[in-house]
C-alpha positions in Angstrom: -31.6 74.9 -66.4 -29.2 74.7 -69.3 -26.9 72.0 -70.8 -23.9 72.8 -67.9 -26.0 73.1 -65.4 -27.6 69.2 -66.1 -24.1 67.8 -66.7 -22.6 69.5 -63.6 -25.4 67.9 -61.7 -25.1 64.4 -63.6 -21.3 64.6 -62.6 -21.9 65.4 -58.9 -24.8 62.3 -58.9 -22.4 60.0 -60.5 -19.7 60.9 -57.9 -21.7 60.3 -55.4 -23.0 57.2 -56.3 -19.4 55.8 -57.0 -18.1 56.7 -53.4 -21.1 55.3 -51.9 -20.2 51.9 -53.9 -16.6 52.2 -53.0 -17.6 52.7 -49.3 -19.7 49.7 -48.9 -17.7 47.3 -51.0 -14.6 48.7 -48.6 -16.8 48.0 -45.6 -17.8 44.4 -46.9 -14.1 43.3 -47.4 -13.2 44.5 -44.0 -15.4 42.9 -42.8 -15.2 39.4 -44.7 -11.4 39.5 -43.5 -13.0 39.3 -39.9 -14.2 36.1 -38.2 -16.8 36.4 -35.6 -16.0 34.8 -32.1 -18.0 35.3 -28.6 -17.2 34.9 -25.2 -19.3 35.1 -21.4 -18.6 37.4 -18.7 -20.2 37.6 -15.1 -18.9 41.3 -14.9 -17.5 43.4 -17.9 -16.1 46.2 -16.0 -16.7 49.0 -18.3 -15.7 47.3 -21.5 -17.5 49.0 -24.8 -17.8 48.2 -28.5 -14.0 49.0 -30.7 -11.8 47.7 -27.1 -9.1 45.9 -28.2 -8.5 42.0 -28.1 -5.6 40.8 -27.6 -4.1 36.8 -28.3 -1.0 36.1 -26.4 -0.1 40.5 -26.4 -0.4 40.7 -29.9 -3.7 42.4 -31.1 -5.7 40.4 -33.5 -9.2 41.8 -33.6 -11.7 44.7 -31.8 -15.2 44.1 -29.6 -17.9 44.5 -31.6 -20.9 44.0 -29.1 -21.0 44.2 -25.1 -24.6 43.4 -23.9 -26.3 41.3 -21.4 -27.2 37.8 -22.4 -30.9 37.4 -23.7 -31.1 33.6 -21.8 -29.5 34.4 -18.7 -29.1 38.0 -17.7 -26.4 37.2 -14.9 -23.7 37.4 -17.5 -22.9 39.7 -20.1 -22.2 38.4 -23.8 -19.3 39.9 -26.1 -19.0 39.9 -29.4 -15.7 39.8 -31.0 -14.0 39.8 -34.3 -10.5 38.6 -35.4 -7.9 38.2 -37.8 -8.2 35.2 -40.1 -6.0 32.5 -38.8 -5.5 33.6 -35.5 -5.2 30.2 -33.6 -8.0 30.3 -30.7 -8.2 26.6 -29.5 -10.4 24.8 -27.1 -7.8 25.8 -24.4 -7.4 29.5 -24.7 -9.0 31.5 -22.1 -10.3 34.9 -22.5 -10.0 37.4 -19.5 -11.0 41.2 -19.2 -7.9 43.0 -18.3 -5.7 45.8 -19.5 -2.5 46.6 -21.1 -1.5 49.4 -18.4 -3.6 51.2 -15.3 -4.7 54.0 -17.1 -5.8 52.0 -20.5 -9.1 50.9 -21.5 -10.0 47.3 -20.7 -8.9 45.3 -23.5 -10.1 41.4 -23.8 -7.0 39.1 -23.4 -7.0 35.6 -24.4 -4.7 32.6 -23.9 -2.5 30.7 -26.4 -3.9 27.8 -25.4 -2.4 24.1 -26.1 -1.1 23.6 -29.6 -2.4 19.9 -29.5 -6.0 21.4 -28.5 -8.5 21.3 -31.3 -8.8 25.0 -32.9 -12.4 26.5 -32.2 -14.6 27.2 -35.7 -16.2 30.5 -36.4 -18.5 31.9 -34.3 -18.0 29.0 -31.5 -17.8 30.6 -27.4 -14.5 31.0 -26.3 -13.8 29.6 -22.5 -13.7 32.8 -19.9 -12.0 33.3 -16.7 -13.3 35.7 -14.1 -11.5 38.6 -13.4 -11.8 39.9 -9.8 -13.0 43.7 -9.9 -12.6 46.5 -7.9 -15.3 46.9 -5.7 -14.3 42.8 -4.8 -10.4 43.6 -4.5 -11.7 46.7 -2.2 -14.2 44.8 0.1 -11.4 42.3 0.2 -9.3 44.6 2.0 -11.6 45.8 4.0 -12.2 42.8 5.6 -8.1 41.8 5.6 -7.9 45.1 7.4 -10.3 44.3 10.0 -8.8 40.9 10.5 -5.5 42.7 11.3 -7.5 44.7 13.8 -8.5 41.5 15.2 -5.3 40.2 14.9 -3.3 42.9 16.7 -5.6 42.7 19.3 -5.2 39.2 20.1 -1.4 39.7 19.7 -1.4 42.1 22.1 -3.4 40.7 24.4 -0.8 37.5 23.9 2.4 40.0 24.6 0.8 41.0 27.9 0.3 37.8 29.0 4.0 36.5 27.9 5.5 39.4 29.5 3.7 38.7 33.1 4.7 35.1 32.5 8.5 35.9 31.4 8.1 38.1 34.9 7.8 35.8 37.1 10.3 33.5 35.4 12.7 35.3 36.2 11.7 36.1 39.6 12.5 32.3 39.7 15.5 32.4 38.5 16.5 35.0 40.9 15.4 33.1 44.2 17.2 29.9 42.7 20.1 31.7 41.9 20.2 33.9 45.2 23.0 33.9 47.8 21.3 30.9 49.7 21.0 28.1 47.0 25.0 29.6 46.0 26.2 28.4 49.3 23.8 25.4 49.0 25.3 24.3 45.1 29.1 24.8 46.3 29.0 22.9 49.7 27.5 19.8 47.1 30.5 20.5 44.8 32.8 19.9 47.9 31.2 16.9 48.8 30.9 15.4 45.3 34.7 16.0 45.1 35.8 14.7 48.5 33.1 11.4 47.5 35.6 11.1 44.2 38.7 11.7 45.7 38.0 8.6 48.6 36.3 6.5 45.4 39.4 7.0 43.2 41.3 3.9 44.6 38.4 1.3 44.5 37.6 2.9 40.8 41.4 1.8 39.7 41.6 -1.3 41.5 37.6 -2.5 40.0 39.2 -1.0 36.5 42.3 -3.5 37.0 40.2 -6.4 38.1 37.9 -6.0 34.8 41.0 -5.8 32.6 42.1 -9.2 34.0 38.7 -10.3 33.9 38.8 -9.3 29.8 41.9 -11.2 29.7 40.5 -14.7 30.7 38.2 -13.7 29.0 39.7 -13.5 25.8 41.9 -17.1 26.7 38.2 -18.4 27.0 37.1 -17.6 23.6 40.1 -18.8 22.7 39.5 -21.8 23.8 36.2 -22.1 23.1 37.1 -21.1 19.3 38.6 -24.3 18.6 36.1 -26.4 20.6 33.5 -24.6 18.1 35.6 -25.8 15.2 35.9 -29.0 16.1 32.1 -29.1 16.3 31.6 -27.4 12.8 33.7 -30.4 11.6 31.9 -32.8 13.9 28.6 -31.3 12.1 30.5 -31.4 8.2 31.7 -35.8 9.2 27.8 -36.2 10.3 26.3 -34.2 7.6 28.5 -36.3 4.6 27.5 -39.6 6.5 23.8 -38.8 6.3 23.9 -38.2 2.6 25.9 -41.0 1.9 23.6 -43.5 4.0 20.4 -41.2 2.6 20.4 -43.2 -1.3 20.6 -46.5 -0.2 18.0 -46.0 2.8 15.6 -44.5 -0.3 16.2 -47.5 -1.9 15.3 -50.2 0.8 12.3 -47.8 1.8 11.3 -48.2 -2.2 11.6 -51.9 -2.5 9.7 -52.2 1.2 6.8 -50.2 -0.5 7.0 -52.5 -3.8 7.0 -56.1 -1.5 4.2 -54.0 1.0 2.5 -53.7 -2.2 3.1 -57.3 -3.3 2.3 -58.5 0.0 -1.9 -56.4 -0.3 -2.3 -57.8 -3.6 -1.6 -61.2 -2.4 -4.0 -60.9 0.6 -6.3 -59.5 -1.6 -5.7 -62.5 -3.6 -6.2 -65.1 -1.2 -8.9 -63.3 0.5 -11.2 -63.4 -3.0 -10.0 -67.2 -3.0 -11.2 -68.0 0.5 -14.8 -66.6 0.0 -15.0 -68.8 -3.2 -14.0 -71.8 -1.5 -16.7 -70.7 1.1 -19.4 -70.8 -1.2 -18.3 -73.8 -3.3 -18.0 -75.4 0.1 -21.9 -74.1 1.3 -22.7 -75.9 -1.8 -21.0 -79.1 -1.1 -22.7 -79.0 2.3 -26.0 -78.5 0.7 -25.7 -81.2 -1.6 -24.7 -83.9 1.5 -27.3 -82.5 2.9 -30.2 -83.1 0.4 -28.6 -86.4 -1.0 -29.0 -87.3 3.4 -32.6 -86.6 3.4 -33.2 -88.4 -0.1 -31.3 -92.0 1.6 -33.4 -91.3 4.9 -36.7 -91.2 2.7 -35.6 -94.5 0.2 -34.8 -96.3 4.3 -38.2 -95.5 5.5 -39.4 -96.5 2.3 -37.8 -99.9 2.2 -38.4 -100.3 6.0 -42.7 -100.0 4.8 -42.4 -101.6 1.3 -39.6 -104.2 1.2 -41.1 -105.9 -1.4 -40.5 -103.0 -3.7 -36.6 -104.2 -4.4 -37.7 -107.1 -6.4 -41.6 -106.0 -7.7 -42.0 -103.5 -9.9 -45.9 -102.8 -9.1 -47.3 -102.9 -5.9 -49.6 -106.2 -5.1 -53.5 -105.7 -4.6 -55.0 -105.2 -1.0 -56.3 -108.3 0.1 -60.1 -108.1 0.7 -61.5 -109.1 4.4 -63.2 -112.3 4.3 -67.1 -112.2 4.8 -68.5 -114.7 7.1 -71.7 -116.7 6.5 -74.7 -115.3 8.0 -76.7 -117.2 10.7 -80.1 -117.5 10.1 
């Protein structure tokens, strides 16, 4: 291989090697401009990897991943990425939809609440269930055979109106027939021939209860003025009773001071009376005792009489002894 030959090669190698860097430095900053976000379905209806997600219409970011869920396998997990400051909040709602009927699915998601706290990187982002097709179809099947049912019953329900409207007016017809005709104008006559006999006794009971209205009215009249003169009867009594009402209050006060006056000095005299009693007991005591003492110094006197002038009491006098016969 000669000299060209090596430095075409070395060229080629080196161009190589610099698209290779550019490629995967471009593919790192594209993909550091991303932030990751994932959301839950129950049914993804034939959404893929690159759909597009919109926020609000406006399309912020792709689907990266559509997959079941490795912890529960009833719903599907989707991985998304967006545009830097793209506002997803605790509110927004992501929902599988798309932008017309003949478009991919696209994932949509809700603005949210401004005053809802803005989800991090990487955080799940609240789904909504979107009804499918084979639900919206079963659906209909079922609201069609309801309207079977329906028109059915409603038939049924027209017959059964239309036998009852029948005979309704069969009704009518025997009460309007030529029979109850004759019947309703010979009562007609006789209701006006009953009006035309009543129409004197109704004027002359109308006149008597207009002159009845008038005494009537001379009556309340009358009794107008009596009613005044007892509204002022009623005024003269009411002024007398508050006039007499202050100094009434103020005999009832002083009877309740000298009723007052008069307990204490009961009370008084009753603590004074039982200490009289008992100085009195006392007395009666004493008279008593000093009676027994001057009963005792009499009997005493009556035995000893000699004890008023001798102070000690003389000896016994001894028996005399007679001589003995021999």
């Amino acid at each position: 291989m000669n000299t060209e030959a090596k430095v075409g090669a070395f060229v080629v190698l080196s161009m190589a090697v610099l698209l290779a860097t550019i490629y995967h430095v471009s593919s790192e900053q594209l993909r550091g401009a991303r932030v990751s976000y994932k959301t839950y379905f129950r049914y993804a209806g034939g959404l893929e990897p690159g759909a597009d997600v919109l926020f609000g219409g406006i399309k912020v970011g792709t689907v990266t991943s559509v997959r079941p869920d490795a912890q529960d396998p009833t719903r599907i997990q989707i991985l998304l990425d967006v545009k830097p400051g793209t506002p997803l909040n605790g509110k927004s709602l992501a929902r599988l939809g798309s932008v017309t009927v003949v478009t991919s699915p696209v994932i949509s998601i809700s603005t949210g609440s401004n005053d809802a706290p803005r989800l991090p990187p990487g955080a799940v982002i609240p789904s909504a269930e979107t009804v499918s097709l084979d639900e919206t179809e079963r659906k209909i099947v079922t609201l069609a055979d309801s309207a079977q049912t329906l028109l059915t019953s409603v038939n049924t329900d027209v017959n059964s109106l239309t036998q009852d409207a029948r005979v309704l007016i069969a009704h009518l017809n025997q009460i309007t027939g030529e029979a109850n005709q004759t019947h309703l104008a010979e009562t007609l006559a006789s209701a006006d021939t009953m009006i035309t006999r009543l129409s004197p006794k109704v004027a002359q009971i109308s006149d008597q209860v207009q002159r009845l209205t008038e005494n009537a009215n001379g009556v309340m009249a009358k009794a107008g003025s009596t009613v005044d003169n007892a509204n002022n009867t009623v005024t003269n009594a009411n002024d007398t009773i508050t006039k007499l009402r202050e100094p009434m209050q103020a005999d009832l006060e002083e009877m309740r001071k000298t009723l007052e006056e008069a307990r204490g000095l009961i009370a008084t005299l009753r603590s004074a009376t039982s200490a009289k009693d008992q100085d009195l007991t006392e007395t009666l005591e004493n008279v008593r005792i000093t009676s027994d003492n001057l009963s005792q110094l009499t009997e005493s006197l009556k035995e000893r009489p000699w004890s008023l002038v001798r102070i000690k009491q003389p000896k016994d006098r001894k028996v005399p002894q007679t001589a003995r016969t021999q």
